[in-house]
C-alpha positions in Angstrom: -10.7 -62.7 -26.6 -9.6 -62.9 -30.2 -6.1 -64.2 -31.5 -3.5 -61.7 -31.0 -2.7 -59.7 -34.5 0.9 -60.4 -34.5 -0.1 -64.5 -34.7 -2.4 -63.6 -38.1 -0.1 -63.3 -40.1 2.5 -65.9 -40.4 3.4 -65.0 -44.2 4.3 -61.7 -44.2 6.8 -62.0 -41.0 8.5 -65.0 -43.3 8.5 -62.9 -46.4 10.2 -60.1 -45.2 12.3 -62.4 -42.9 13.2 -64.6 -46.6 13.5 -61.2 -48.3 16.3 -59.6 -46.3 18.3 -62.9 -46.2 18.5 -63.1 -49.6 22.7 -62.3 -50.4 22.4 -59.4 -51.5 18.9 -58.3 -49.5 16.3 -58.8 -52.0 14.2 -55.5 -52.2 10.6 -55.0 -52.2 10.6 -53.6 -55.6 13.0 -56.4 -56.6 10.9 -59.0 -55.0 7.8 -57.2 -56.7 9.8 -57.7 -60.3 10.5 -61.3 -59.8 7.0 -62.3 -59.0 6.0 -60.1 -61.9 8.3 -62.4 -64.1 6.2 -65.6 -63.1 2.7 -63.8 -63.9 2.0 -62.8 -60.3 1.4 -59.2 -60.2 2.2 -57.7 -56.5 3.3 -54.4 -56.7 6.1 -53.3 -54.2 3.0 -51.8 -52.4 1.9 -54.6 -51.9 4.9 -56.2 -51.0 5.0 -53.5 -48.1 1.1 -54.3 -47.5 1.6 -58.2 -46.8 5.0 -57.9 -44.6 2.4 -55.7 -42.9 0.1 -57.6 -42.5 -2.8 -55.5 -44.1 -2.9 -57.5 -47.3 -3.3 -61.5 -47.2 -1.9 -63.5 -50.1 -4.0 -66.3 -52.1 -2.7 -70.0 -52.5 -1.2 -68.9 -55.9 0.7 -66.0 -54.3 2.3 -68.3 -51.8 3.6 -71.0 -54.1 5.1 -68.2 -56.1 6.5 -66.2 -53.5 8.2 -69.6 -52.3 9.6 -69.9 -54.8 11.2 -66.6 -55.7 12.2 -66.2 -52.2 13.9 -69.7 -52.6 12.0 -71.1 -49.3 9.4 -74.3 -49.0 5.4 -73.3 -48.9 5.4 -75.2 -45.3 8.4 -72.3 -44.1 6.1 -69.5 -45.5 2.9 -70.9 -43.9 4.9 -71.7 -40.7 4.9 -74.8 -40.4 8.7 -75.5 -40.4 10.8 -73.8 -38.9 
């Protein structure tokens, strides 16, 4: 038996979970913007797709996403708490 679904993907759980604890709640479109700013192009589709889980995020992605959402790589790969 496989891995369950909910356990594959750890980044998207934290990225909406960093996301809506932002003061005010960063939105997906806003998120989307900010990433856009650094040269990472995500669009708030595909914001929506990786909190999902039906789109995975490259190395790249995760750096920048860290640090727009203001959180360490480790927290976004799940391995801090």
């Amino acid at each position: 038996m496989g891995v369950p679904k909910e356990n594959n993907n750890i980044v998207g759980r934290r990225v909406k979970k960093a996301r809506a604890s932002q003061k005010p709640a960063l939105s997906q479109d806003a998120l989307s913007g900010k990433l856009a700013a650094r040269g990472v192009v995500i669009d708030r589709a595909g914001v929506a797709k990786i909190e999902t889980g039906r789109r995975f995020v490259s190395d790249f992605e995760v750096k920048a996403l860290a640090q727009v959402l203001k959180v360490s790589v480790d927290w976004l790969l799940g391995l801090k708490d």
